[in-house]
N, C-alpha and C positions, 0 to 999 in steps of 0.2 A: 408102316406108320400111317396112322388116320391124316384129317385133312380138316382136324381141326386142332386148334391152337395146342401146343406139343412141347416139354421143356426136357434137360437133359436131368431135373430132379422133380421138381409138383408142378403139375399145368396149371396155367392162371386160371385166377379166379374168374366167374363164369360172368361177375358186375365189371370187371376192368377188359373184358373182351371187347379190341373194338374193330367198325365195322369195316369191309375192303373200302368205302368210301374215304373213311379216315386215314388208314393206310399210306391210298393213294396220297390223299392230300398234304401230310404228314411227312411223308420218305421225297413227293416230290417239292415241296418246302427246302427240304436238306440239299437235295441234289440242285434247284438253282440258287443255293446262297453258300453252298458249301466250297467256296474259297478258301486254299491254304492248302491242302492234299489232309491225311490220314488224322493230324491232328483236331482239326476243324469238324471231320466230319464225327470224331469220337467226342467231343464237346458237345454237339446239337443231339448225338444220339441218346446224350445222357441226359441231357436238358431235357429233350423231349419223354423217354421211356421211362427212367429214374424220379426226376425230379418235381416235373410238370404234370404227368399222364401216370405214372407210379403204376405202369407194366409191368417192372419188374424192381429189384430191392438191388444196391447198390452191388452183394456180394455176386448177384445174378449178371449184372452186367459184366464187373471184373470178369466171371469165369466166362462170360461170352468170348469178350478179348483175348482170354487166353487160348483159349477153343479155336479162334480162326487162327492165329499168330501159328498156331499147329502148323496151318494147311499153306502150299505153294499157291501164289495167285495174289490178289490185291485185296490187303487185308481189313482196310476200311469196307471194301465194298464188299466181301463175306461176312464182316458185321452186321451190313447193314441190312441182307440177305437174311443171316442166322436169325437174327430180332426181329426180324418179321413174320419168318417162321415160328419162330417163340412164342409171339403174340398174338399169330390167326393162321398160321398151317402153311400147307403149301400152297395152296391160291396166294396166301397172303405173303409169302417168298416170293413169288412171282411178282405180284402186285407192286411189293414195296422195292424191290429191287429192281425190277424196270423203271418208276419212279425216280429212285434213286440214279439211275445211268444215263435215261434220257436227256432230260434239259441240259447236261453240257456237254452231249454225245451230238444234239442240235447246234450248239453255240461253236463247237470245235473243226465241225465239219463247214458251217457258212465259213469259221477263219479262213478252215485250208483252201475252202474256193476263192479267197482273197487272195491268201498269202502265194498258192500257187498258178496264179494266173497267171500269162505271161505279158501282160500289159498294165502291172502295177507301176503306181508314179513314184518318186524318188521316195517319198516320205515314209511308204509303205516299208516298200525294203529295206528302206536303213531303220525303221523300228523293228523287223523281223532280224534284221543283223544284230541290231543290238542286244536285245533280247538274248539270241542267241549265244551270245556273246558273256552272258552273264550262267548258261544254263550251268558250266563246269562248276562254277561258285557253290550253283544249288545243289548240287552233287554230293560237293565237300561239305559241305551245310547237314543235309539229309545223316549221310553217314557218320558225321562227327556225334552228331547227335545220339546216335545208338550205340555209340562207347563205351558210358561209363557205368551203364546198365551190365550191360554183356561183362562186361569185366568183374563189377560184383561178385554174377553171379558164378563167372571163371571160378572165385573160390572156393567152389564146392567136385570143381573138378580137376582141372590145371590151367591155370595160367599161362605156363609156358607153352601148351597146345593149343589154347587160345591165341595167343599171340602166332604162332604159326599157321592158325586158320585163316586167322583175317589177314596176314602177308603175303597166305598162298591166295584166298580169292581176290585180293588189290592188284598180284600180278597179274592174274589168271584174266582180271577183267580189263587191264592195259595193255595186254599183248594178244590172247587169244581168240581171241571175240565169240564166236559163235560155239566153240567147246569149253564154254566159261561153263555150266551146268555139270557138266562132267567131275569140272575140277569141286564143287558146291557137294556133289551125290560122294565126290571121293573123301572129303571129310569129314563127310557127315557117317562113310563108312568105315575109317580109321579111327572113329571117336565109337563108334559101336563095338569093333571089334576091340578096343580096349576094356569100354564096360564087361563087355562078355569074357573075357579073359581073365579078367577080376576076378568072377563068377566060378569060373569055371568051364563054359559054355568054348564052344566054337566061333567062328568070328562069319560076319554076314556071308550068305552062299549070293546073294543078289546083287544089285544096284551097282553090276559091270556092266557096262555099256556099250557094247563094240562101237569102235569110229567108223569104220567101215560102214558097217549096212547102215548105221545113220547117216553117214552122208551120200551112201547111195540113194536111202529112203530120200534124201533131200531133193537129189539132182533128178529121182524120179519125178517125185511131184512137179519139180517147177517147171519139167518140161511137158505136164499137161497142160499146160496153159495158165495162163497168168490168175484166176480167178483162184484156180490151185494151188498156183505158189501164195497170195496171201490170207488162204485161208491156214497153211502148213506155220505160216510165219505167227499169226494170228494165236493159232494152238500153243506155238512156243512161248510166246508170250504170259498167252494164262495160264498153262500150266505149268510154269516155271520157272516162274518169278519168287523164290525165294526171297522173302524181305522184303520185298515189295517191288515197285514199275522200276525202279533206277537199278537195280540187278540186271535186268532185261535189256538195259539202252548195249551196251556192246552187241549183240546178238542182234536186235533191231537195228543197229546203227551199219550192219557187218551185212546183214541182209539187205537193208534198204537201201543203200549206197554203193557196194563194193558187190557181190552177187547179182542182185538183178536190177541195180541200176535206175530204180525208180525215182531218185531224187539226187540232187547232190549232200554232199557232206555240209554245204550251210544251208540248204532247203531241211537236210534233217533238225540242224539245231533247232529253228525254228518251230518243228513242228513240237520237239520237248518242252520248247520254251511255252506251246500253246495250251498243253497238255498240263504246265503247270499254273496257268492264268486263268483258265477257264474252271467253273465250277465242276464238283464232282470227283471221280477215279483222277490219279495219273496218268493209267493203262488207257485213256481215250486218246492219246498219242498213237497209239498202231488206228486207226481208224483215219489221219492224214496219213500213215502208208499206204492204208490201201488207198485210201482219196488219191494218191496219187500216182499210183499202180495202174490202177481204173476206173479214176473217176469217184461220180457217189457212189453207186452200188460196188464199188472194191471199199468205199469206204466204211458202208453200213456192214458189207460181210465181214470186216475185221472188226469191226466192235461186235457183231454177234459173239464168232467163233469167241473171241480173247473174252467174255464173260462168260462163257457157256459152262468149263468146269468150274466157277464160281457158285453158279445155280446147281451143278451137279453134286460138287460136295455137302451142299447144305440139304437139298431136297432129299438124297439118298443115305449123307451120312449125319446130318446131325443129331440121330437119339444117339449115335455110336460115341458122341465129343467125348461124354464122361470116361468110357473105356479107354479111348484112343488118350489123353490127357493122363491117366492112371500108368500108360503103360510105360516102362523105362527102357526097353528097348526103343520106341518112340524118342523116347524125353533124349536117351544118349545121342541118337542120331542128330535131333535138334544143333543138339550141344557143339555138334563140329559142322555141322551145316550154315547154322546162326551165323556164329561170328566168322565164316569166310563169305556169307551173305553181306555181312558189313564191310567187309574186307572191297569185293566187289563194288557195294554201293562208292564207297571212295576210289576205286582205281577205275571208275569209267570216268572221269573224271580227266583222266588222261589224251582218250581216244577224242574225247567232247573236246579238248582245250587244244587238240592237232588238229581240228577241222577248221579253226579261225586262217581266218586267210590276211586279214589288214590289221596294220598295227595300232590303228584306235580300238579294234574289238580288243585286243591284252588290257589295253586299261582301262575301259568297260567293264572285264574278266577282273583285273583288279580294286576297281569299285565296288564290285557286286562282293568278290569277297568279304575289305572291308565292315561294308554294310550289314553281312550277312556274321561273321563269327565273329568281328569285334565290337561292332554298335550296336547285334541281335536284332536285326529290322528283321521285316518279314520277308516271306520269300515272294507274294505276290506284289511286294509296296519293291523290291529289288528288281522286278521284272520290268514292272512298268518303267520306273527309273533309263533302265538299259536300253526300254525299245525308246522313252522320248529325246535321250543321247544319241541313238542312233538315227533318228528322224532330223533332228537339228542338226547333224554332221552329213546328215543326207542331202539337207538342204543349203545347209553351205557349201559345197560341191565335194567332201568326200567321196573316196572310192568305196562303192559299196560292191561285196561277194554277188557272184551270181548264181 
């Protein structure tokens, strides 16, 4: 693939080329006002490349969306990756997608130096409690949302294995935490070998996964030392976020907390809660892990690593999208990986709402819901809400988590 602007059908035109100046300025525009996660940031990129700057033509952008929605990892931010590659190459993937990560890879790391100080005043904490306190809502929020899609398109498959995906990955991400991925690859390989079976064909020879040497691989890494263990957690993150950052929190939550003990279980809320406040990815949450693993430099190496196969799938595979999109072995796998991805998204949900420790957090937890699937607020206008409850319960001398 050349290194200059590259499509998966006609390269643009040689007058709508624009320059890595613009890029920059452009992608990082998005990245510090991109409040709200995946939604937000597929609005301004459409504003900007469609609408405004006419990069690319409406159908162009759709089949972007669907191109990254492919790939595991955070899928606003391999959009925002992919169309930049689209529109000026791989410089311009680079460019616009570090753009895109920075300013509130910046803003999230000053929080965690707040948030995890240990000499914060009442008001601070009881806003990180609160906050926290609302993350499970946005959980249920995130996931509900990706339901009635998924179900649609169930009718072109089954329904009833639909419904069994998304109940196996809701358990799988309430009880298992860190072999949630596992259970994600398993039905995404029972939905293949049934297309194949259709066919005629054999049923997938791969994507068995021993427990074992993975969790050997685990316990080896984390005993190289700490920089190792959040570079290993880091990896799991982005590569493996089916669906997106909230797939991931069991696994990060199961790591960060319970494994290597780098935080407590309301220091992690907190950090979700940061992760969705601040502009930018969701996935900038593993970067307060490592913040607080080791500091900033544990912080910056988990946001490296956790974007790295981001840049990797796009810089090596996006002239592949159109093939890879064509294929139906692809598309079947999807088909049962999807909806236990959603399944997921809702059942961390669970593990989030078992870290509250006081009973004003539950009806914080119950406000936020409210808020969020009955009166359809936003998820950043719900956050704030939670942390200025918990700041005002902080100062009137509620107990806040430590």
């Amino acid at each position: 693939m050349s290194d200059h602007p590259g499509s998966t059908s006609e390269p643009a035109a040689a007058d709508v080329v624009p320059s890595l100046g613009t890029v920059l300025k452009e992608w990082g525009r998005i990245g510090c006002i991109g409040f709200g996660g995946p939604p937000t940031h597929i609005a301004l990129l459409r504003a900007l490349c469609v609408q405004r700057r006419k990069w690319l033509s409406e159908q162009e952008f759709e089949d972007a969306i669907a191109a990254c929605n492919l790939l595991p990892g955070p899928a606003s931010t391999q959009l925002a990756i992919f169309i930049a590659w689209r529109v000026r190459g791989r410089v311009g993937a680079l460019v616009g997608g570090a753009a895109f990560i920075v300013p509130g890879l910046a803003v999230i790391l000053a929080l965690a130096g707040l948030f995890l100080s240990g000499s914060q005043p009442a008001w601070v904490r009881g806003a990180g409690a609160g906050a926290g306190a609302a993350v499970a809502a946005v959980a249920v929020h995130a996931g509900a949302g990706l339901l009635p899609a998924g179900w649609r398109r169930a009718a072109k498959t089954s329904r009833v294995r639909w419904s069994l995906y998304v109940l196996a990955g809701g358990a799988a991400a309430a009880t298992l935490g860190p072999w949630l991925v596992l259970v994600l690859l398993g039905c995404g390989a029972i939905e293949l070998t049934v297309y194949r079976a259709r066919r005629g064909g054999s049923g997938p020879a791969l994507l068995a996964v021993p427990a074992k040497p993975l969790a050997a691989a685990a316990a080896g890494v984390a005993g190289a030392g700490v920089f190792l263990s959040v570079a290993w957690v880091a990896l799991k993150v982005g590569a493996l976020s089916y669906g997106g950052g909230f797939v991931i929190i069991p696994l990060m939550q199961n790591d960060a907390v319970n494994n290597y003990h780098w935080m407590t279980g309301g220091q992690f809320l907190n950090a979700v809660a940061l992760g969705q406040i601040t502009p930018g990815p969701v996935v900038h949450t593993v970067a307060v892990l490592g913040y607080a693993a080791a500091g900033l430099p544990g912080g910056i190496l988990a946001a490296v690593v956790a974007f790295c196969p981001s840049f990797a799938f796009i810089l090596f595979g996006a002239r592949h999208f159109d093939r890879l999109r064509g294929n139906q072995h692809v598309r079947a796998f999807l088909d049962g990986a999807g909806p236990a991805a959603v399944g997921a998204i809702l059942g961390s949900a669970v593990p989030l709402a078992l870290s509250l420790t006081q009973l004003w957090q539950y009806a914080v937890l119950a406000g936020a819901a409210i808020l969020l699937l009955a009166l359809k607020r936003g998820v950043v206008t719900t956050l704030l809400l939670g942390a200025a409850a918990g700041s005002l319960l902080a100062i009137a001398g509620a107990a806040i988590p430590h």
